[in-house]
Each structure stands twice: as C-alpha cells, then as structure tokens.
N, C-alpha and C positions, 0 to 999 in steps of 0.2 A: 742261262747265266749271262751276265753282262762282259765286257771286254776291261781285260787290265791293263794298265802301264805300269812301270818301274815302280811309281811311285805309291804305287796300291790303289791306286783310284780305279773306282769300277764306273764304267758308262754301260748305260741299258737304250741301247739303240731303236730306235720309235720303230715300230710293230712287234720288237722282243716282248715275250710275256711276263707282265710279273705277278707276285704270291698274291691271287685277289679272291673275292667272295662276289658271287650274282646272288642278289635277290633282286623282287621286280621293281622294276622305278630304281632301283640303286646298285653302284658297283664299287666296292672297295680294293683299291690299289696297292700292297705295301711296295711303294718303289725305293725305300733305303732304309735302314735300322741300325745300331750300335749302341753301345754303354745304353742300352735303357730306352735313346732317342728314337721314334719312330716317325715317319716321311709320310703320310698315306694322300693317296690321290682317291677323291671322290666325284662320282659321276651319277647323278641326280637327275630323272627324266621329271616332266612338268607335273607339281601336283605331289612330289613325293617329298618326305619329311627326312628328318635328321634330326639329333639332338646333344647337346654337351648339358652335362650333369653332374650335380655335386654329387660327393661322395666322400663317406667317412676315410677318415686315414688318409686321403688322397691330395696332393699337395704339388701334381704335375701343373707346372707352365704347358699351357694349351693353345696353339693360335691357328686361323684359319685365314686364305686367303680367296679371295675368287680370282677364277681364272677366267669365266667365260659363262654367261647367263646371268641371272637375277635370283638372290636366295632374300627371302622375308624372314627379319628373325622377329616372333613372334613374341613381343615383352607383354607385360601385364600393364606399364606404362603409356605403353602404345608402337606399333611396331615398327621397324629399323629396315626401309631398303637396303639391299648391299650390294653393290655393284661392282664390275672387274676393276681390279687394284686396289678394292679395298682390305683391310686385313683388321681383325678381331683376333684377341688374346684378355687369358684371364690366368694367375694361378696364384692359388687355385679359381676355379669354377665355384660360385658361391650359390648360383641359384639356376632354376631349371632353363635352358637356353633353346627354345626351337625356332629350328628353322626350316623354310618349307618353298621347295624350288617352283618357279613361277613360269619356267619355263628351262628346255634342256641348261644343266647346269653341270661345271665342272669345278670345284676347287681342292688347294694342299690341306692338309690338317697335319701339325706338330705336335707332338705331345714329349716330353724330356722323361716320362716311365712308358714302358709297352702297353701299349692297347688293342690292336690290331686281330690279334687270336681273341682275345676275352672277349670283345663285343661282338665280332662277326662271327667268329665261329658259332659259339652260343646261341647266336639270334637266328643266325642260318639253321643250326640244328631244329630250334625249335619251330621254326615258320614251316621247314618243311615237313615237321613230325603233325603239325596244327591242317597242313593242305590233304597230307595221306589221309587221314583220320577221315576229314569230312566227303573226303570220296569215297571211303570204305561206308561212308553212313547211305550214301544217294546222291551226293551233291557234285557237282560240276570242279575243276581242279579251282578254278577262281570265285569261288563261294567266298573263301576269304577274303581275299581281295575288294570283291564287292561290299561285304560290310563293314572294313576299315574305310575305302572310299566316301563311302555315303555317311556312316558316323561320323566322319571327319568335316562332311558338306554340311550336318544338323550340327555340328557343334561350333560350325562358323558363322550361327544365325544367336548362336545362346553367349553367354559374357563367360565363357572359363577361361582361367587362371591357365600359365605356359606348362604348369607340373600337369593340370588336368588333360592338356590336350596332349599332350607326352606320353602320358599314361593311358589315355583314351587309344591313340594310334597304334599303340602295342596292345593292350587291350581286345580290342576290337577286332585284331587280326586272331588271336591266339583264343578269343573267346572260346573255342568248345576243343580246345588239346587235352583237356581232361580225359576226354573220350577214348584217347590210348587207351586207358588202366579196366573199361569194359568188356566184358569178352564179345567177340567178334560174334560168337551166336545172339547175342543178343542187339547187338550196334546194327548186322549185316539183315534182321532177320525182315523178312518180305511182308508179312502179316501185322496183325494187333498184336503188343505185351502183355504179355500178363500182368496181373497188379505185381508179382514179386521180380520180375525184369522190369518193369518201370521202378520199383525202388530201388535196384543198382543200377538203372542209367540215370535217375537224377543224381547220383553221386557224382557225376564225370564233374559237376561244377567244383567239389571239393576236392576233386581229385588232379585239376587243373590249377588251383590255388596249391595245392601239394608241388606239385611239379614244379612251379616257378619258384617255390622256396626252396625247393630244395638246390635249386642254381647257385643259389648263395651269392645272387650278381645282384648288387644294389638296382642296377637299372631295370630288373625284372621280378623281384619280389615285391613292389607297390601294385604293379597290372592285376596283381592275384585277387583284389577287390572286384574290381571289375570281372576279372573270369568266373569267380565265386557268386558272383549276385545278381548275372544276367539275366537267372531266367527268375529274381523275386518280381513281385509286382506290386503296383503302387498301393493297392488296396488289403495288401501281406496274404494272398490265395497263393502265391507264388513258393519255388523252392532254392533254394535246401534249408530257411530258416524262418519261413513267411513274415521278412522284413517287409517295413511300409512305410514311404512317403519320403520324409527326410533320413531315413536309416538306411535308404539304398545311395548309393553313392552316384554323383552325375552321371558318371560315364558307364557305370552298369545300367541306368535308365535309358540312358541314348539307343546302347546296344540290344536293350528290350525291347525297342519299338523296329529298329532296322533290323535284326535278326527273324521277329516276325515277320515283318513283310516280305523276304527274300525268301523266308520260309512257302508263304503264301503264294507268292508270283514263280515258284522254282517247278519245273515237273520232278516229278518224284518217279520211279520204280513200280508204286500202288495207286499214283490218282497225277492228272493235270494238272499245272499250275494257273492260278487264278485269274484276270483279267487285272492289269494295273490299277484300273478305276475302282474295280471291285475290293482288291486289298487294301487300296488307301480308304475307302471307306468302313471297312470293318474297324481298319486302326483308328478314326475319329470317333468310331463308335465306341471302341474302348477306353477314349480322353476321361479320365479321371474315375476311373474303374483299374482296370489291369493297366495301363499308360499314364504317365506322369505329365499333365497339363501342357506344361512348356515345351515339354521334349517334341509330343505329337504335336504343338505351336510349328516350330523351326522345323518338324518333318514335312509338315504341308507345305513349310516355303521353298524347302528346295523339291519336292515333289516331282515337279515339270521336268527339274532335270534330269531323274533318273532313268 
C-alpha cells in the first residue's frame, strides 16, 4: 500500500509494488484507479506489441503517453514514430491502433472506464493456459512465443491491415489452446494415433475458436479465425473444414507455414528435429500446394533471421 496524508492522497514510493500482470515482452502496472478512471503504467521490451481497440458500447476517453523508448504505431496509412513526451488520445478509439516497441519501452495509458482486470487478466489467463497445453503436447515452454515472433517477422514482409496484424499477434500465440478440451491420453500419447484420436485431436482447432468466444471479450473473439483455420491448407487437404486459397484468412496462412516449420525444426519426445535448411526446403516445396504463395514469399525473406 502506498502512504497517506490528511488529505487522502496516497503516494506509492518507487520500489513499492503495485497491482500488475507479467507476460513476456510486457508488464502492466495499475498505479491509480477511481470513479471508473484507471492510471496504468506500461512496460514494453523490444519487439513486443500493444494494442487500443474499438469496441461496441465503449465510449472511454483513452490516452497514452511515452515515457522512455520508442513505440511505432502501426496505421494502414503509414506508420507514426512516438517518441518520449509525446501523448495519443482518442474517445472513443474508432479503429484498430497497434503499436509495437522498437526498443525497451515504458509508457502511462488512461482510460476514464476500467480496463486493467478485462484485458490483462483475461489475456494472462489465456496465454498461460496456450503455454501449459503445448508442453503437455512435447514442445518447449517458448513454442509459443516462437511462432508469434516469426509470424509477426512474415507479416512485416506482406501489406496487412493494423486489425490483421492485431489479430495475427494474438493469434499466433494462442494458436493451438484448443488443445485443453483433448484428453491428455491422447495430446500426451508417445506413439501414432489412431484414425479415431486423430479425429478428436483435429477438433482442438474448433475448440480453440470455442474458448475465445466464449470470453465474450471483443479483443479476443476475432483471433478465433485464425485459431480455427491454422491447420487448413491452401489446396483445402487441410482441417477442420478443408477451406482453400482465399477462404483461409491471412493470418491463419502465416501461422500455417510458421507452425510447420517449428513443428519440423522442434525435437520431439518420438523423433529429432530437422536441420534448418532441410525444413525450409520442404516448406518451398509445399508453395502452392499445402502453403499459400506469398506467405512462403515473406517466409524465405526473413528465413536467415530465424
């Protein structure tokens, strides 16, 4: 708790702790609240996104300032350095607002209705239910991570839209949380599936788009396309509805190509993981078969990086 005076004011003395949320690359601060108004301090490592977003009914005054580092807010117009002392405000918020720190970054966000529990808590719960999952399956704690990172470096090579890449970044991390709703005998099992456990594990994708609706949080029932349609493919062999070509959505394409390849290059539990050169060449071999043209385009450019 912070210190009072007479006059009710409370001071929170630098090292005191206040009400926050870690996820990786980000930490949300609530350093003050009242009538509705919420304070929050944001802490942003290089490379990590943020987002303000419309939403129905919602009609809060929102302003953000920086305090220290560089945030790009990513417009459709073309993007907005933002540098300390500047400050952004909108209310409402009319259209999808990203921004993405270029380097350690720190700034305030106001908002005049609560926000603070809805989004981080939510987002926390779910990222860490999305990490358990894919360890329970064979994968590394940062499997996640790894293909928000890289679908986010392919989709800095392709022309989308601020809601695409919004949605892509949540997306792409929460991609196979569906996976809760399977039973562990069949997620954990060491061997081949049987054909009737491969037709309840290709469910997890619709049971992933379940999970995010069921939130009832505007900023996480649009991802559910993308969680849903990861594993279609471009030539409709894929599941759960053997969509094709322009019927899969961007960012379930992206996440089709970078989920395979981490799949390929990952050691596994039953087999090694592949040589880099090796899986990037199967994925060229899949270019316009199971992989969407452009998608595998912008994977081989950032390639080197990975």
């Amino acid at each position: 708790m912070g210190d009072y005076d007479e006059a009710g004011v409370t001071i929170r003395r630098s090292g005191q702790a206040a009400e926050s949320v870690q996820l990786k690359g980000l930490r949300v601060s609530l350093l003050a609240a009242g009538n509705g108004t919420e304070i929050i301090l944001h802490t942003l490592e290089a490379g990590t996104s943020w987002a303000m977003l419309p939403e129905s009914g919602w009609y809060a005054l929102e302003c953000l300032m920086l305090l220290k580092g560089r945030l790009l807010w990513m417009r459709d117009e073309g993007d907005v350095l933002l540098l300390p002392g500047d400050t952004l405000s909108a209310q409402p918020v009319r259209k999808h607002c990203l921004f993405t720190a270029l380097e350690h970054t720190e700034f305030l966000y106001a908002s005049s209705e609560p926000v603070f529990h809805l989004y981080s808590g939510q987002l926390h719960n779910m990222r860490q239910l999305a990490v358990s999952v894919e360890e329970q399956d064979g994968y590394t704690a940062d499997h996640c991570q790894r293909i928000m990172d890289l679908s986010m470096m392919v989709a800095s090579r392709m022309n989308l839209t601020s809601s695409q890449l919004y949605e892509l970044n949540l997306g792409s991390f929460l991609h196979d949380v569906g996976k809760v709703r399977v039973p562990r005998s069949i997620l954990g099992k060491p061997g081949a599936l049987t054909e009737d456990e491969w037709i309840v594990m290709r469910q997890h994708t619709i049971f992933g788009r379940q999970m995010l609706a069921e939130t009832g949080l505007p900023f996480l029932i649009p991802v559910g396309a993308i969680v849903e349609q990861h594993h279609e493919r471009y030539n409709g062999k894929g599941y759960p509805y053997g969509l094709a070509d322009a019927a899969i959505c961007t960012g379930a394409a992206i996440v089709a190509v970078v989920d395979s390849y981490d799949a390929m290059t990952s050691d596994r539990v039953y087999r090694p993981g592949l040589p880099k050169d090796e899986a990037i060449e199967e994925i060229l071999r899949c270019r316009d078969t199971l992989y969407r043209p452009d998608v595998v385009d912008a994977f081989l450019d950032v390639a080197d990086e990975v």
